[in-house]
C-alpha positions as CSV (number, residue, x, y, z in Angstrom):
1,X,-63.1,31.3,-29.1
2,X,-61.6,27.9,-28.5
3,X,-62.5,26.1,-25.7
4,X,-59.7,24.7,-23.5
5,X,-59.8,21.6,-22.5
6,X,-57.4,19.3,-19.4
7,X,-56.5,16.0,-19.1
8,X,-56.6,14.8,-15.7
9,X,-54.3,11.8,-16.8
10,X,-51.3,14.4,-18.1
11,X,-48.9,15.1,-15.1
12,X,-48.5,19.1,-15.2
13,X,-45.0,19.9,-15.2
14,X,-44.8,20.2,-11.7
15,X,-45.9,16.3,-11.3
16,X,-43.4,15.5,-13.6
17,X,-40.4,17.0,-12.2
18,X,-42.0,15.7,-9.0
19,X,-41.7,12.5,-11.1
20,X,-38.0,12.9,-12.1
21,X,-36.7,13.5,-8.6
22,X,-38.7,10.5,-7.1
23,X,-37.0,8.8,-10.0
24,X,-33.8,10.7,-9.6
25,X,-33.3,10.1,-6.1
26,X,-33.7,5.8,-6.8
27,X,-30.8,5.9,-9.3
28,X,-28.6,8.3,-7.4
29,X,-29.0,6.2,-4.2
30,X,-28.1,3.3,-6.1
31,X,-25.0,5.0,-7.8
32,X,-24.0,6.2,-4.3
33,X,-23.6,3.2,-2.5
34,X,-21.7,1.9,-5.6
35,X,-19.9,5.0,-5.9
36,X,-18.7,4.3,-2.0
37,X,-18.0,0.7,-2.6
38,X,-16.0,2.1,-5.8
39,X,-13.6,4.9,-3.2
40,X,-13.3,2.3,-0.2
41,X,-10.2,0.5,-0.4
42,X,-10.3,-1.4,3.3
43,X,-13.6,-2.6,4.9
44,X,-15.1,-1.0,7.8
45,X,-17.0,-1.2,10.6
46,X,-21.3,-1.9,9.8
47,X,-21.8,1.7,11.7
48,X,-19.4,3.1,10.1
49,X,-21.0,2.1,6.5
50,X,-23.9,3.7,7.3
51,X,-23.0,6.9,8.5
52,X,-20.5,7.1,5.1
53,X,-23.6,6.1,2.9
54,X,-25.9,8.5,4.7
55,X,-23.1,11.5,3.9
56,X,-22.2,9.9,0.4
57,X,-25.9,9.7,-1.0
58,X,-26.3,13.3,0.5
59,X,-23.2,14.0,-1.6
60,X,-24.3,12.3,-4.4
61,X,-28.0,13.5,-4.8
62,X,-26.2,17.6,-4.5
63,X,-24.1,16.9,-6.8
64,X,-27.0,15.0,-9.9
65,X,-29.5,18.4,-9.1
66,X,-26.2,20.9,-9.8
67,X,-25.4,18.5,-12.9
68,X,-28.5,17.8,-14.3
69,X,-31.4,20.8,-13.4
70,X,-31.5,23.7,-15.8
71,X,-32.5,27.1,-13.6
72,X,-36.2,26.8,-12.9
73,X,-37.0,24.3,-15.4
74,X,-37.1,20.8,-13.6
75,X,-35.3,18.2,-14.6
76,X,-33.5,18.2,-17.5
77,X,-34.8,15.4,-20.0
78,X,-33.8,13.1,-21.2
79,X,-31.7,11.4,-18.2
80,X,-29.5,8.7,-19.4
81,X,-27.9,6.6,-16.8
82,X,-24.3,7.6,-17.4
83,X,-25.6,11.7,-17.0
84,X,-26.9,10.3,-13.2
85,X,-23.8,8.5,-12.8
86,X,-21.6,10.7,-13.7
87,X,-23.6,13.7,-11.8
88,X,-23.7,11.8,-8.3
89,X,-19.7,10.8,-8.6
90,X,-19.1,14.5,-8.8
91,X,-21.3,14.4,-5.7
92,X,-19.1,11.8,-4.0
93,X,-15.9,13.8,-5.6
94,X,-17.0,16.9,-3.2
95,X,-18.1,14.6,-0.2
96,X,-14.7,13.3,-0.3
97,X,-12.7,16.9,-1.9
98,X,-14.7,18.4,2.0
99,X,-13.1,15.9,3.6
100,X,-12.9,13.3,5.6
101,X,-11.5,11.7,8.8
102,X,-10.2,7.8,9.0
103,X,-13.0,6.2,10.0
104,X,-16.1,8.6,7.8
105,X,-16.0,10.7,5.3
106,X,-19.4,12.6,7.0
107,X,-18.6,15.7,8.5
108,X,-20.5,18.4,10.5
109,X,-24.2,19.7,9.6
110,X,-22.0,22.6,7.3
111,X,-20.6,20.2,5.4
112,X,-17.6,22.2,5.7
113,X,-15.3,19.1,7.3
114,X,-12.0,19.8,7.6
115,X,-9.1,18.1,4.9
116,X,-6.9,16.8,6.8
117,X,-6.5,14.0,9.5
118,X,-5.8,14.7,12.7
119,X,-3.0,12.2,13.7
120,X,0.4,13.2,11.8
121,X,2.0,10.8,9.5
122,X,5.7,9.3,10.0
123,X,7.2,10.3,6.6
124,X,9.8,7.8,7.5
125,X,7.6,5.1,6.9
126,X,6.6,6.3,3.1
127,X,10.0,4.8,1.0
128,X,10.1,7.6,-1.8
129,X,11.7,6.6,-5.4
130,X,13.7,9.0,-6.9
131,X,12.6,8.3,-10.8
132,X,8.9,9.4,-9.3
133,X,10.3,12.5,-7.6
134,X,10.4,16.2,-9.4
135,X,11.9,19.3,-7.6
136,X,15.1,19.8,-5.4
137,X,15.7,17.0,-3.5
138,X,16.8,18.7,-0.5
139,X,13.2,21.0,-0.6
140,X,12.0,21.3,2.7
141,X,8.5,20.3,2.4
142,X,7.5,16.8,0.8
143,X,4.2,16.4,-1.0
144,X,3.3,12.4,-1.3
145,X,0.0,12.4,-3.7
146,X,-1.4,9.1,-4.0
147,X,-3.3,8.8,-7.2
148,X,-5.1,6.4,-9.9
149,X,-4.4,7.3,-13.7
150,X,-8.4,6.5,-14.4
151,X,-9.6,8.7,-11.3
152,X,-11.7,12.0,-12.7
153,X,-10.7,13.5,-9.3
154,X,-7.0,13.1,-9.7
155,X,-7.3,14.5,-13.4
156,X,-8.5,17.3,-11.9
157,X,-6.2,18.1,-9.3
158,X,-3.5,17.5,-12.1
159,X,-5.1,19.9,-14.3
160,X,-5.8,22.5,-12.3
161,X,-4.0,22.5,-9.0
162,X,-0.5,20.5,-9.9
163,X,0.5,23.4,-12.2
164,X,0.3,26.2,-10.0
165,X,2.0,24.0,-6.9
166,X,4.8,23.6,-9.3
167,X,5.3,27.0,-10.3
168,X,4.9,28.6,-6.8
169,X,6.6,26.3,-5.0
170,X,8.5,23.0,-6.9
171,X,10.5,25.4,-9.1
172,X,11.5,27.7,-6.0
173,X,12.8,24.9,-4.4
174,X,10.5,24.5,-1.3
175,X,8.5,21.8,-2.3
176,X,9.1,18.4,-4.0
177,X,6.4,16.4,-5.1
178,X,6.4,12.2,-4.7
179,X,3.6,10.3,-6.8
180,X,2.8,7.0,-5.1
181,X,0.4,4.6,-6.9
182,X,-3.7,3.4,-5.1
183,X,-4.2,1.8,-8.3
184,X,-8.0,0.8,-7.0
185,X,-10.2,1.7,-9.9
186,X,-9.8,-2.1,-12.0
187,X,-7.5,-3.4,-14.3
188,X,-6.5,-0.5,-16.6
189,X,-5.9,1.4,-13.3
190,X,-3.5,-1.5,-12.4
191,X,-1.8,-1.6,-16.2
192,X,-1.1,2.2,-16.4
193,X,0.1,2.0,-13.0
194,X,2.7,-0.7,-14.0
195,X,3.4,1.4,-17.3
196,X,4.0,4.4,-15.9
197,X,6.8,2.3,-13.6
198,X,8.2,0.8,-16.6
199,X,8.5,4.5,-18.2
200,X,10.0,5.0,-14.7
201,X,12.8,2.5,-15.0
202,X,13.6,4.5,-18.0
203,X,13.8,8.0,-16.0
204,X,10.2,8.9,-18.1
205,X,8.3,8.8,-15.5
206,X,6.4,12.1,-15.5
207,X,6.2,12.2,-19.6
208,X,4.3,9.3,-19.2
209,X,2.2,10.6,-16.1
210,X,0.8,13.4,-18.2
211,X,0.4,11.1,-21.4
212,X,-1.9,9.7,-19.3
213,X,-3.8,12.0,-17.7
214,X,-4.4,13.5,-21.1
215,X,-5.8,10.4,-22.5
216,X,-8.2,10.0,-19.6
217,X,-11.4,9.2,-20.4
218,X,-13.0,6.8,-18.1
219,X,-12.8,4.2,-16.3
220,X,-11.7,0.1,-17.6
221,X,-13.4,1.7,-21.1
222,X,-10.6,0.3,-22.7
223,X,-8.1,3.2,-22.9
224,X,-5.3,1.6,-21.3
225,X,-5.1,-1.7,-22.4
226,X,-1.4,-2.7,-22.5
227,X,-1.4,-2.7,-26.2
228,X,-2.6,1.0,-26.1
229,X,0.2,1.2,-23.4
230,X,2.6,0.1,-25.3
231,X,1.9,2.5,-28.1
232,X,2.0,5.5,-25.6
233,X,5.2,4.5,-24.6
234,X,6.1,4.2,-28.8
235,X,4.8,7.4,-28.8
236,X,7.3,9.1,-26.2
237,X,10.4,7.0,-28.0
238,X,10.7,5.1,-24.7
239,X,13.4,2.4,-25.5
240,X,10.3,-0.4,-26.5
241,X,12.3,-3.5,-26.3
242,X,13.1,-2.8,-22.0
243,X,9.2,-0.9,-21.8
244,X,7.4,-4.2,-23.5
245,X,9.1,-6.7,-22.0
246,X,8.3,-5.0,-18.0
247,X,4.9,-4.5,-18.9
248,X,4.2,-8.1,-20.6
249,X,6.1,-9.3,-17.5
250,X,4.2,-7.6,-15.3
251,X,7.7,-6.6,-13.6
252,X,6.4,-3.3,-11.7
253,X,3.8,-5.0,-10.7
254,X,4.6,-5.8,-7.0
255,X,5.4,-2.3,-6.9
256,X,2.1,-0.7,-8.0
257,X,0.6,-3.0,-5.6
258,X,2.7,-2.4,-2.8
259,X,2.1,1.8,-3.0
260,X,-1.7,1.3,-2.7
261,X,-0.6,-1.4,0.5
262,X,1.1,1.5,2.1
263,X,-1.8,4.1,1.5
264,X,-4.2,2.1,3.2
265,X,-2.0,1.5,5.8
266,X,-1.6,5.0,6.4
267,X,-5.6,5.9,5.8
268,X,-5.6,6.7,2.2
269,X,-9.4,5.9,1.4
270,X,-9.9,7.3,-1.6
271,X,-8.2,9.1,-4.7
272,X,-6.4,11.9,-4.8
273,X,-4.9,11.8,-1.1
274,X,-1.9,13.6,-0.1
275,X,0.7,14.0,2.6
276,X,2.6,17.3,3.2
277,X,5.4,16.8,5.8
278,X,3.3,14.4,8.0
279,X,-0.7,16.0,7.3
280,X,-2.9,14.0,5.3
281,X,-5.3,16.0,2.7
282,X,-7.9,14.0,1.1
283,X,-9.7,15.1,-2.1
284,X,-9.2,17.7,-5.3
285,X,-9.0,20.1,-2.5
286,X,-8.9,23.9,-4.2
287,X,-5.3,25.0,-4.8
288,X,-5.7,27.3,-1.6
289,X,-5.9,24.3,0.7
290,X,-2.6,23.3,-0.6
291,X,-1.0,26.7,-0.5
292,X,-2.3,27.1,2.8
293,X,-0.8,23.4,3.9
294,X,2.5,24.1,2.5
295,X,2.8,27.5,4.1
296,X,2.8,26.0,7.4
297,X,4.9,22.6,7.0
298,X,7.2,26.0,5.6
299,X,7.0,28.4,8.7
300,X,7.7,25.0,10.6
301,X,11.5,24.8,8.9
């Protein structure tokens, strides 16, 4: 018989996941409050802060123990920052895809906060271009999304959402759809902004839209440089001689800058954001939020 001997100086297994939440719960704090800094486009009041940051790191810490804990076996090791980074955005992604109102994204003890703010939106004051526009012009309902090419959130909505708003309701003719630019992520965000407008200039807008989307990959990781633009656009056979010279000449630039002026102006805080006939909706809300939106901005025609 072997004897069995301890180590009073091992953690058991249940010290050390003990040990990799206490450690958890540090970097996903941290990565929260960046990750709220990162989705704020307009400062706001001290109280407010810290009721957002309470519901954020809430958010955030949900969303790192669904990314990174295998069923009953503790943390999943090794963590590398990037897998708590990425874990507690998804976090924030849900904070902000539950909702929010204008002035904080926490909602009741649920968590179940309703989509939409509560004060309609003028859609006279949102100028729409028609080179960004797909659908019947004369649709009765208008969905606005404002959205940044490097936002996960957006990629998201586009993937999974966008295709079955267009088939139910942009090709039927009740719906046309509107992409505004919150360009708010960094520079790339602000360079495929302007090259999508470019593209736009060029009546390409949407080809280059989902070029971009598909080559999503992160954020300012180098994916849309403008020389990388410029070889998306080569890519598409967008006349290069009119596509290089706007982009080098930062000529859509003012009016990348001036979409994301008018989103905070009409409470956009984050990415995506939508209006449908008046209603803002903030976050990858489910495709049933939408559906559910548009049926009634319909039933009001």
């Amino acid at each position: 018989m072997i004897e069995q001997t301890t180590n009073d100086n091992v953690p058991s297994r249940h010290d050390r996941r003990s040990l990799g939440w206490f450690g958890l719960g540090i970097l996903v704090g941290a990565v929260a409050a960046i990750g709220l800094m990162s989705l704020t486009s307009t400062p706001r009041t001290s109280a407010s802060n810290a009721t957002d940051l309470g519901a954020i790191r809430e958010a955030a810490r949900l969303g790192a123990k669904d990314a990174l804990l295998e069923t009953n076996t503790g943390v999943t090791l090794p963590l590398s920052l990037e897998d708590i980074r990425n874990a507690a955005m998804l976090g924030v992604g849900d904070a902000l895809k539950n909702g929010n109102t204008q002035d904080s994204v926490a909602g009741p003890a649920n968590g179940q906060a309703a989509a939409t703010a509560a004060t309609p939106i003028d859609m006279k004051n949102i100028p729409l271009r028609a080179n960004n526009l797909q659908g019947d012009a004369k649709a009765p309902v208008t969905l606005i999304e404002f959205s940044d090419f490097q936002c996960p959130f957006c990629k998201r909505f586009h993937d999974q959402v966008m295709p079955r708003i267009v088939t139910d309701y942009v090709k039927t003719g009740k719906v046309k759809v509107a992409y505004l630019n919150f360009a708010f992520l960094g520079q790339e965000s602000l360079w495929a902004a302007q090259a999508a407008e470019c593209a736009a200039d060029q009546n390409r807008f949407w080809d280059f839209h989902e070029l971009l989307f598909k080559n999503q990959v992160g954020e300012n990781v180098g994916t849309f440089t403008k020389a990388n633009l410029l070889n998306d656009a080569r890519s598409l056979q967008i006349n290069m001689e009119a596509f290089t010279a706007c982009l080098n000449g930062d000529q859509t630039l003012a009016r990348v800058q001036n979409d994301t002026d008018l989103g905070n102006k009409l409470g956009v805080r984050g990415t995506p954001s939508f209006v449908i006939n008046g209603k803002l909706i903030v976050g990858a809300q489910p495709y049933e939020a939408f559906k559910t939106a548009i049926d009634a901005a319909l039933s009001k025609q």
